[in-house]
C-alpha positions as semicolon CSV with decimal commas, in nm:
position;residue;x (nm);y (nm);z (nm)
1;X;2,698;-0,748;-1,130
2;X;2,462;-0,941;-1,346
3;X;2,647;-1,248;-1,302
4;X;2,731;-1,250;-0,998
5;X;2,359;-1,201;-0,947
6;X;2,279;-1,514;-1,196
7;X;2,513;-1,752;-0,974
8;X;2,397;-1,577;-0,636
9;X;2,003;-1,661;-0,761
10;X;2,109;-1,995;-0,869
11;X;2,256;-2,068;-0,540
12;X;1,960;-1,942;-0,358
13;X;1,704;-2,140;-0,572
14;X;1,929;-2,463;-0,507
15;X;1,865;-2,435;-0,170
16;X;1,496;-2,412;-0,227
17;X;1,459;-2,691;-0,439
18;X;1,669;-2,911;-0,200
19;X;1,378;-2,834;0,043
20;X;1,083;-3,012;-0,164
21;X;0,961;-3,345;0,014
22;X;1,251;-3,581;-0,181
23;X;1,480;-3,814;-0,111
24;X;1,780;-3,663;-0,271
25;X;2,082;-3,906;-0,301
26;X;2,294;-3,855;-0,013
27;X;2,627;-3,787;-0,223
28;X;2,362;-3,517;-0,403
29;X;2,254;-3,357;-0,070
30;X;2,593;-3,361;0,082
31;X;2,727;-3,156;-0,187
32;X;2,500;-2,919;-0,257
33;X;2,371;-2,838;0,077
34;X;2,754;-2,717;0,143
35;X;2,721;-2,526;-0,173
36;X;2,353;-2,343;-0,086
37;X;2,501;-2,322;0,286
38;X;2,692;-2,013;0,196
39;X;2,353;-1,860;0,130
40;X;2,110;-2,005;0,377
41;X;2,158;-1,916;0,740
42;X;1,884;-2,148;0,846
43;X;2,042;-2,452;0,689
44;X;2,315;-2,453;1,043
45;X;1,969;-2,502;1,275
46;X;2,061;-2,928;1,233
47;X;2,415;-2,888;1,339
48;X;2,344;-2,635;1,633
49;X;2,108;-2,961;1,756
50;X;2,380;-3,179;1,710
51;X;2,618;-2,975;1,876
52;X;2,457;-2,935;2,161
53;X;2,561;-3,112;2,447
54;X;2,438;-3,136;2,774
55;X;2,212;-2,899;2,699
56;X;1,804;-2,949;2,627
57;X;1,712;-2,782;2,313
58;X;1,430;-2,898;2,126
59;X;1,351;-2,863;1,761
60;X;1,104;-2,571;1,802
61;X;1,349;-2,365;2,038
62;X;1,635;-2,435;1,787
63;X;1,470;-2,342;1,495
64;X;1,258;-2,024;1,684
65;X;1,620;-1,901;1,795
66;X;1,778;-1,958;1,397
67;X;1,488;-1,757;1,288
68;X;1,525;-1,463;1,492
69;X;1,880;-1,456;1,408
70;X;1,855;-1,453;1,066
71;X;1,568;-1,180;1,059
72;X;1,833;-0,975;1,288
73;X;2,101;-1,044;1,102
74;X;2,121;-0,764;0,857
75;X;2,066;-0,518;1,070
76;X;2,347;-0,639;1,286
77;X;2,573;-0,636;0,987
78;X;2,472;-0,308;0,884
79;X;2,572;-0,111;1,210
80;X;2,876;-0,388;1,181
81;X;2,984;-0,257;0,820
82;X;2,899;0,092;0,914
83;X;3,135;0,084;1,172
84;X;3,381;-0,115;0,899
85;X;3,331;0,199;0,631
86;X;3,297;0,501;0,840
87;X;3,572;0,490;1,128
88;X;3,807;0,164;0,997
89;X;3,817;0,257;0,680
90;X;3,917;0,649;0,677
91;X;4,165;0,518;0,968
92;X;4,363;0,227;0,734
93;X;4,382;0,310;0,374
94;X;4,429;-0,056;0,278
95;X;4,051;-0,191;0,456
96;X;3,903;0,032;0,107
97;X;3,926;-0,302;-0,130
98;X;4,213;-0,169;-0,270
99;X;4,083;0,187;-0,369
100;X;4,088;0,576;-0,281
101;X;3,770;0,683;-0,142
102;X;3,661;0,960;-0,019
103;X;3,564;0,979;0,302
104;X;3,199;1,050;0,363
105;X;3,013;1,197;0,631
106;X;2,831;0,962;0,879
107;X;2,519;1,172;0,875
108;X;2,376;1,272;0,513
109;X;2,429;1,639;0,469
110;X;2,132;1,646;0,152
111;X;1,831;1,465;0,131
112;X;1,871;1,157;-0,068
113;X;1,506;1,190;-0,242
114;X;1,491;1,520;-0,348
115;X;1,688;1,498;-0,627
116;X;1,845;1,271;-0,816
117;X;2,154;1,471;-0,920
118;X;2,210;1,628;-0,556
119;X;2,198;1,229;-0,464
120;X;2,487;1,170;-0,718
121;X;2,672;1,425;-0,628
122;X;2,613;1,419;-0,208
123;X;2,996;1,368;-0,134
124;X;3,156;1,611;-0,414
125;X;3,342;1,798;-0,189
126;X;3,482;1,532;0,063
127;X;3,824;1,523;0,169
128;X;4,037;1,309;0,377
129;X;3,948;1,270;0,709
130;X;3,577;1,296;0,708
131;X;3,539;1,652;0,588
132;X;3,320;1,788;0,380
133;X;3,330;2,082;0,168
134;X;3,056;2,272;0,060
135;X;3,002;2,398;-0,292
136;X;2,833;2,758;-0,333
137;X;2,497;2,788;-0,539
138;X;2,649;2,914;-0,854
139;X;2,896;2,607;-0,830
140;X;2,618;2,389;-0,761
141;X;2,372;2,542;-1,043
142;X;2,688;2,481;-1,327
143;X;2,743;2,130;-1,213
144;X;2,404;2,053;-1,260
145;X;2,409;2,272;-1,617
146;X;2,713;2,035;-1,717
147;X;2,606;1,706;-1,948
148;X;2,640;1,404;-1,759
149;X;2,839;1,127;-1,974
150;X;2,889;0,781;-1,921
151;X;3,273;0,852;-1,968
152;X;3,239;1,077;-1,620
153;X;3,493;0,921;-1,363
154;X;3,276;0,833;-1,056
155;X;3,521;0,893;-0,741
156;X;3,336;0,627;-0,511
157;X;3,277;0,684;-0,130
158;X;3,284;0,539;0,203
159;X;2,931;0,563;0,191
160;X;2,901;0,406;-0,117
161;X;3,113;0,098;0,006
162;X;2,850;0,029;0,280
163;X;2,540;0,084;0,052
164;X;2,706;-0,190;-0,161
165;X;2,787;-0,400;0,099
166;X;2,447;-0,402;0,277
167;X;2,277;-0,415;-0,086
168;X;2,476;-0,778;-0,163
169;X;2,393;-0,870;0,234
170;X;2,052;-0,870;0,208
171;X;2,014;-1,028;-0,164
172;X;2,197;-1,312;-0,030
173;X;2,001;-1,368;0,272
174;X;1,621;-1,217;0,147
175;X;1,514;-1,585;0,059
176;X;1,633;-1,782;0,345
177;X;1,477;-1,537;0,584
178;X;1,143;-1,564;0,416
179;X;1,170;-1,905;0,381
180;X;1,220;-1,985;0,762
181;X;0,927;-1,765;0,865
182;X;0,671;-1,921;0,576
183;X;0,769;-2,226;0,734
184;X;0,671;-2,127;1,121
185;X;0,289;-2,047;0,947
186;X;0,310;-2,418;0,824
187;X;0,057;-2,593;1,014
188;X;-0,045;-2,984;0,961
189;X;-0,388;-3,116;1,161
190;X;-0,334;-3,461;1,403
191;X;-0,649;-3,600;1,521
192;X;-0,856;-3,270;1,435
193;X;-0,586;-3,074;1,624
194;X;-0,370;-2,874;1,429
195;X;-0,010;-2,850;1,547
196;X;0,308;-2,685;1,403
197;X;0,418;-2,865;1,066
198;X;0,805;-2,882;1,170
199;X;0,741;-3,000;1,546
200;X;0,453;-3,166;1,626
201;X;0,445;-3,165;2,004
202;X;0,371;-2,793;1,946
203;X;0,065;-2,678;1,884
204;X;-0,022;-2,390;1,665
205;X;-0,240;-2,200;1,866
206;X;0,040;-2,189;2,155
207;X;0,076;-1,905;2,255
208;X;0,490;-1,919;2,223
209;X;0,393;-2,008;1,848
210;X;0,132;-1,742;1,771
211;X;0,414;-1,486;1,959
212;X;0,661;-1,578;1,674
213;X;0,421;-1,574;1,453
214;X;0,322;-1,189;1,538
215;X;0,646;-1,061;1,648
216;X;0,885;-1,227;1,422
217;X;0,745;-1,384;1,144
218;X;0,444;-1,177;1,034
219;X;0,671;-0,860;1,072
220;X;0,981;-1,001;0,891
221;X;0,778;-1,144;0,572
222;X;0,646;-0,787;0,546
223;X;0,983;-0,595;0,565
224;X;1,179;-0,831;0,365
225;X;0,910;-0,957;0,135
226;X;0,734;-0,664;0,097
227;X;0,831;-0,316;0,219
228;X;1,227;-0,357;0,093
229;X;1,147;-0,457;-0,247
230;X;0,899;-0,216;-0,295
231;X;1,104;0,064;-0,181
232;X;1,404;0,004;-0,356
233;X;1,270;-0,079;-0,763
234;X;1,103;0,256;-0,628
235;X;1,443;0,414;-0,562
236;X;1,566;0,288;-0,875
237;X;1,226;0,321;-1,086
238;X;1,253;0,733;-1,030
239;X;1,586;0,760;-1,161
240;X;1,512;0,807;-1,551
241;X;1,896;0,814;-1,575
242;X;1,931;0,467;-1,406
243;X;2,123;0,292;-1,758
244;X;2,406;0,590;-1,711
245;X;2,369;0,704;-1,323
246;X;2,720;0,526;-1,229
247;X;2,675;0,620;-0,864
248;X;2,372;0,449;-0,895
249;X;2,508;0,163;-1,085
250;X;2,753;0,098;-0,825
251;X;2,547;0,066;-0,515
252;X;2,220;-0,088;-0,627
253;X;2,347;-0,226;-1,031
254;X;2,353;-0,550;-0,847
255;X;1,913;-0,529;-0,872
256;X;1,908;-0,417;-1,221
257;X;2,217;-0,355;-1,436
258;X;2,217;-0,608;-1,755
259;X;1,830;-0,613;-1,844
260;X;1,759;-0,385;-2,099
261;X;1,635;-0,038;-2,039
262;X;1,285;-0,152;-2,098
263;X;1,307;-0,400;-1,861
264;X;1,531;-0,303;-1,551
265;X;1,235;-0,419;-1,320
266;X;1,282;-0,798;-1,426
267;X;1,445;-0,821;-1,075
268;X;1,097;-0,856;-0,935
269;X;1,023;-1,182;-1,176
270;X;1,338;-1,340;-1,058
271;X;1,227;-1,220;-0,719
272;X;0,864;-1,389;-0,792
273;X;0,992;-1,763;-0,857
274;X;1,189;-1,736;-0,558
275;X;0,862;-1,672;-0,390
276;X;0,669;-1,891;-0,568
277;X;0,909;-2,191;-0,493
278;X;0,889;-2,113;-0,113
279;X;0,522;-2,121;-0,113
280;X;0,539;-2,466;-0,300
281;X;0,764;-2,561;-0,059
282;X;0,664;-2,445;0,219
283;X;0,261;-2,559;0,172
284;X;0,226;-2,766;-0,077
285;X;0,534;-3,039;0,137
286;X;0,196;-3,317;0,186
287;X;0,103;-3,277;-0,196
288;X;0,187;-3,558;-0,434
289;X;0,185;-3,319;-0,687
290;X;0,451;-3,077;-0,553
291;X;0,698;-3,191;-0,798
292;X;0,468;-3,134;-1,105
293;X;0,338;-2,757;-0,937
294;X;0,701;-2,637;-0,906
295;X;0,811;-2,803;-1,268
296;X;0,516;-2,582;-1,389
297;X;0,610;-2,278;-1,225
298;X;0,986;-2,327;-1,325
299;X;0,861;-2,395;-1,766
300;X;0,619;-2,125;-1,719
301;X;0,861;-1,837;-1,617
302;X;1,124;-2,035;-1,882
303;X;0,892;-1,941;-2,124
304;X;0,849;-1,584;-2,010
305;X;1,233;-1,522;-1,979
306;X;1,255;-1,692;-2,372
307;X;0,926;-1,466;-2,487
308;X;1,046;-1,156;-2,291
309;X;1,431;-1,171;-2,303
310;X;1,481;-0,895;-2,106
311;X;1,889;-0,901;-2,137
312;X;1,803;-0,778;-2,557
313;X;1,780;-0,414;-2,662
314;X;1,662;-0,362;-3,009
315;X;1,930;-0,038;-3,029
316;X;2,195;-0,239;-2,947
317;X;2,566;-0,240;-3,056
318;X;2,674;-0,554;-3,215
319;X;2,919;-0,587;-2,856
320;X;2,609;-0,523;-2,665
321;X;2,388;-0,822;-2,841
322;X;2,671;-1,018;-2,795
323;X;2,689;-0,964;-2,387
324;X;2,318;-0,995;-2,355
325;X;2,304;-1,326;-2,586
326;X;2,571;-1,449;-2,277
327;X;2,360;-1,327;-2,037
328;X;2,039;-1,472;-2,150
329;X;2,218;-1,791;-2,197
330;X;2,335;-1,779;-1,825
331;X;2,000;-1,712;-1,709
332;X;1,841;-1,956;-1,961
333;X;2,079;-2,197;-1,804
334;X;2,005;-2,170;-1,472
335;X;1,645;-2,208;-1,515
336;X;1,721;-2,535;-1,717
337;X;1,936;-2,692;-1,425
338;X;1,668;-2,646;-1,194
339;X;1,365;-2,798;-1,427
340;X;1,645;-3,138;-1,490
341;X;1,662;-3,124;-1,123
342;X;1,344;-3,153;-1,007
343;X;1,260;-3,416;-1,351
344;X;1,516;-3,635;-1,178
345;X;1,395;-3,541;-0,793
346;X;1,040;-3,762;-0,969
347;X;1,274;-4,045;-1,006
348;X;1,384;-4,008;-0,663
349;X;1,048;-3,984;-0,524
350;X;0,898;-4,335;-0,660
351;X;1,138;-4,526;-0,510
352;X;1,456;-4,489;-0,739
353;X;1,800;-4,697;-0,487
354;X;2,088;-4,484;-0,450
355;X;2,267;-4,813;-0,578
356;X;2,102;-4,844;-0,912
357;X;2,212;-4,778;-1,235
358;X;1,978;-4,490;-1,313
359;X;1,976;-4,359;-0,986
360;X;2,354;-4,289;-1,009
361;X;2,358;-4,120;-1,356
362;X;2,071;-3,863;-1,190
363;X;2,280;-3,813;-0,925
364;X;2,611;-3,767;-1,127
365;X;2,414;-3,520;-1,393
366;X;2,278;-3,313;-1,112
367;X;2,581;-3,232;-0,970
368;X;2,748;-3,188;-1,306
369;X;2,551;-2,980;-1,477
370;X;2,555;-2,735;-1,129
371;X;2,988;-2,758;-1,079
372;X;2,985;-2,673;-1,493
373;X;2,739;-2,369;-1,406
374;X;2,909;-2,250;-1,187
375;X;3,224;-2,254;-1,372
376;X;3,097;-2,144;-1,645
């Protein structure tokens, strides 16, 4: 999980960085933006314009229309999935990834929040088919009496297939939502009239504009940049047994398995410079010192992953230090790429030829220091 969520953050900050105001080599943008496309649903609004024949779109209605979809899109895919998990999947065996599950109910028989063992424990009882048995209270009262190991076998669920699967969904497409609707707040001011940054035959008191702005983008940046967050470290702050839960390692270790006890919550820092590089991005586009704001974001929270090194555990087993060390380095890595990156996007920026010598070798070590990342 934890590197899978290094490379899935790299990815995502890629995509960010491609968006500061530089003239990125066009072998460099090429490449990458196919890369970061995986992750970035608004990164297809060019191609949908270019597509589109016989047909009168302009850029505001293309990019209004990529917005909406992309704030809809996980809920889409999570009444698509929980049709995948709860009716394919009990139906066809093979659909489970390869495992036995059991087959969980489609409505939650326990409340999920009132405790944490009846939450790890919600589909003991589950056969094939859907059913669900139900333990008595003295069965129930010596399950909870029995120690909890982290040797326990975890028998995983239908349920906890779609948790999982809606849990990697919306990590992968958090950023890219909140970056499109930062961007329809990005305003720029014409001859004392201020129109809309990314179209400027609209202007941003319209009232189409100030609609998206209220009923897409305003709501959207709340849910997915506030109220989700929030809600899960929540989730996952309340469980003191979060480093051995498995059932909760399974569905939500992607947000926190890897960091140290101490420091499961470092999901919100990583979280933070995503942020952070948006708003740089997204306001700061007519600076001339956007470069040197986001190269001082990126040291500063280098420095806070070196000082903090939140992968370490002072209790730790010789195997454990030497998984974190990886980790860190992984992270540390990452971090690096991005700071070389946006060095050599200042280079770019005064004027640097795609033919020239130096040019070339910034464009070459870009894209070689990301392909070894990412096979590394």
């Amino acid at each position: 999980s934890t590197m899978k969520r290094t490379l899935l953050t790299h990815m995502q900050m890629l995509s960010i960085v491609l968006s500061l105001a530089v003239p990125w080599p066009a072998a460099v943008r090429s490449v990458l933006e196919f890369i970061t496309s995986l992750t970035n649903v608004s990164a297809h609004a060019s191609s949908v314009q270019c597509t589109s024949v016989g047909i009168t779109l302009t850029t505001s209605s293309i990019f209004y229309g990529t917005t909406m979809v992309s704030v809809l899109l996980p809920g889409a895919m999570a009444m698509l999935t929980f049709v995948y998990w709860f009716l394919c999947v009990p139906r066809c065996g093979a659909l489970a990834c390869g495992r036995k599950l059991k087959n969980s109910p489609m409505c939650l028989k326990t409340n999920p929040f009132a405790s944490h063992r009846e939450n790890d424990n919600e589909d003991v009882g589950s056969g094939g088919g859907g059913g669900v048995g139900v333990a008595n209270n003295d069965e129930a009262h010596e399950a909870r009496l029995r120690p909890q190991t982290t040797t326990t076998v975890v028998e995983h669920s239908t349920r906890d297939g779609w948790i999982v699967t809606n849990v990697l969904l919306v990590y992968i497409l958090q950023p890219s939502i909140m970056k499109s609707c930062f961007q329809v707040l990005q305003r720029e001011e014409i001859c004392g009239v201020e129109y809309w940054a990314l179209d400027d035959t609209v202007k941003f008191d319209h009232p189409d504009h100030q609609t998206m702005i209220g009923f897409v983008a305003a709501p959207a940046l709340l849910l997915y940049g506030v109220v989700l967050p929030v809600l899960v470290m929540t989730y996952i702050g309340l469980h003191g047994d979060r480093q051995s839960n498995r059932k909760l390692m399974f569905r939500f270790g992607l947000l926190f398995t890897g960091f140290a006890p101490k420091f499961w919550f470092y999901e919100l820092i990583l979280y933070a410079r995503k942020v952070f590089v948006i708003l740089i991005v997204t306001f700061a586009s007519s600076n001339q010192q956007q470069l040197h704001i986001a190269l001082g974001v990126l040291i500063v929270l280098l420095y806070l992953l070196e000082h903090i090194r939140p992968y370490s555990a002072k209790d730790s087993t010789m195997q454990e230090k030497l998984i974190s060390n990886r980790l860190h380095r992984m992270e540390s890595f990452s971090v690096l790429i991005l700071i070389a990156m946006i060095w050599s996007a200042v280079f770019f920026v005064l004027g640097c030829d795609d033919d020239s010598g130096v040019c070339s070798i910034l464009g070459v070590g870009v894209l070689a220091m990301n392909v070894i990342f990412a096979i590394v």
